[in-house]
C-alpha positions in Angstrom: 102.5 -8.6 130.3 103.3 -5.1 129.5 101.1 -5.0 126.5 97.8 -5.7 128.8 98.6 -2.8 131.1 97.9 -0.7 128.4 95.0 -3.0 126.8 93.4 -1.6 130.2 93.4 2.0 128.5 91.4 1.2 125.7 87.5 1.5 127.3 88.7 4.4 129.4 89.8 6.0 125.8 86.8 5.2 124.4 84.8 6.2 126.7 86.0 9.6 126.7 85.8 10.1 123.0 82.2 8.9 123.4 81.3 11.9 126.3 83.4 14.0 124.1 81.3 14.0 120.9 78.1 13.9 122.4 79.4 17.3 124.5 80.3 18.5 121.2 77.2 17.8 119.7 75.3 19.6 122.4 77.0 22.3 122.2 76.4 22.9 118.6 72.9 22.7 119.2 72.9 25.5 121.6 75.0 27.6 119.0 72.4 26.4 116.3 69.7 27.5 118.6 71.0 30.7 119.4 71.8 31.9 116.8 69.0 31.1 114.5 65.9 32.8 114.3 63.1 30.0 115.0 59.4 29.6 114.2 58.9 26.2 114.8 56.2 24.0 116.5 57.5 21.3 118.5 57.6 17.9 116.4 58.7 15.1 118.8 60.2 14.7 122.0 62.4 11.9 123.5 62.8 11.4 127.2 66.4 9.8 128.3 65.8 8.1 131.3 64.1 10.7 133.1 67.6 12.4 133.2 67.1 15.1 129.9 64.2 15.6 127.8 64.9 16.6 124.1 62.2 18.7 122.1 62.8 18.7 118.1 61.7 21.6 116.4 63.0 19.9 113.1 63.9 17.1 112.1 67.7 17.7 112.8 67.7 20.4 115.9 66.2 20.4 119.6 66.2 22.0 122.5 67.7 19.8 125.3 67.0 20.0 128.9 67.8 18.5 132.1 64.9 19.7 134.0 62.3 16.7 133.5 60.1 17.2 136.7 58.8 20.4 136.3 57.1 22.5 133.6 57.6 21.3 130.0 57.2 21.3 126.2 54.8 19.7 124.8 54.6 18.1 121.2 52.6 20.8 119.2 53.7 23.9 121.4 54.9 26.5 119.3 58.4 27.9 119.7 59.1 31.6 118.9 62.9 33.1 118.9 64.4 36.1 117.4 68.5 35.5 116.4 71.5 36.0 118.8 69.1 35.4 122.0 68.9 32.4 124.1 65.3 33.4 125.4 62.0 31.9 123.5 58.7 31.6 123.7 56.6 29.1 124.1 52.6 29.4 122.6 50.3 26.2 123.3 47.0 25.7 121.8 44.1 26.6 124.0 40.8 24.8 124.3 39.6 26.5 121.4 42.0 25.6 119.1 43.8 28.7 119.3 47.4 29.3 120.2 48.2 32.1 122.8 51.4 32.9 125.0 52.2 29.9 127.2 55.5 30.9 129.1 59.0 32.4 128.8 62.3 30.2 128.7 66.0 30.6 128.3 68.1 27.7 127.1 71.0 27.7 129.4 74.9 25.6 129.0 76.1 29.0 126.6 
């Protein structure tokens, strides 16, 4: 009987490893992001659920955000950062095939 008290533990456990390395794994990404000078186009975005949005500038780093109802990337947008910042901007092709300045944005959870 005493052995299923704690049998009870084991999802909870899990679970939290689980949150854990997926925090972890955000949070490298914003370190990766910030301090990394990027030139990158956007590649591929997945949406969660309409709860985060993730925008791969490679095929092994994105940008992650929670905000899914406003203003977004777009696949193709280019993404321009210097190192050590957290600001970048964003360029988008414009009806002529050209890219120009689309809009500032600051990754934030630093």
């Amino acid at each position: 009987m005493k052995n299923n008290k704690y049998l009870n533990f084991i999802p909870i456990i899990f679970s939290l490893i689980v949150v854990s390395f997926f925090l972890l794994r955000a949070q490298n990404e914003i370190n990766y992001f910030k301090e990394n000078k990027i030139n990158l186009k956007i590649i591929k975005v997945d949406n969660y659920f309409d709860k985060s949005l993730q925008f791969y500038y490679d095929e092994n780093h994105c940008i992650t955000t929670t905000d899914t109802k406003n203003d977004t990337l777009r696949i193709g947008d280019s993404i321009s950062k210097i190192n050590n910042s957290t600001k970048f901007k964003v360029f988008r092709k414009n009806k002529f095939g050209k890219y120009t300045f689309y809009n500032d944005y600051e990754i934030s959870g630093i």
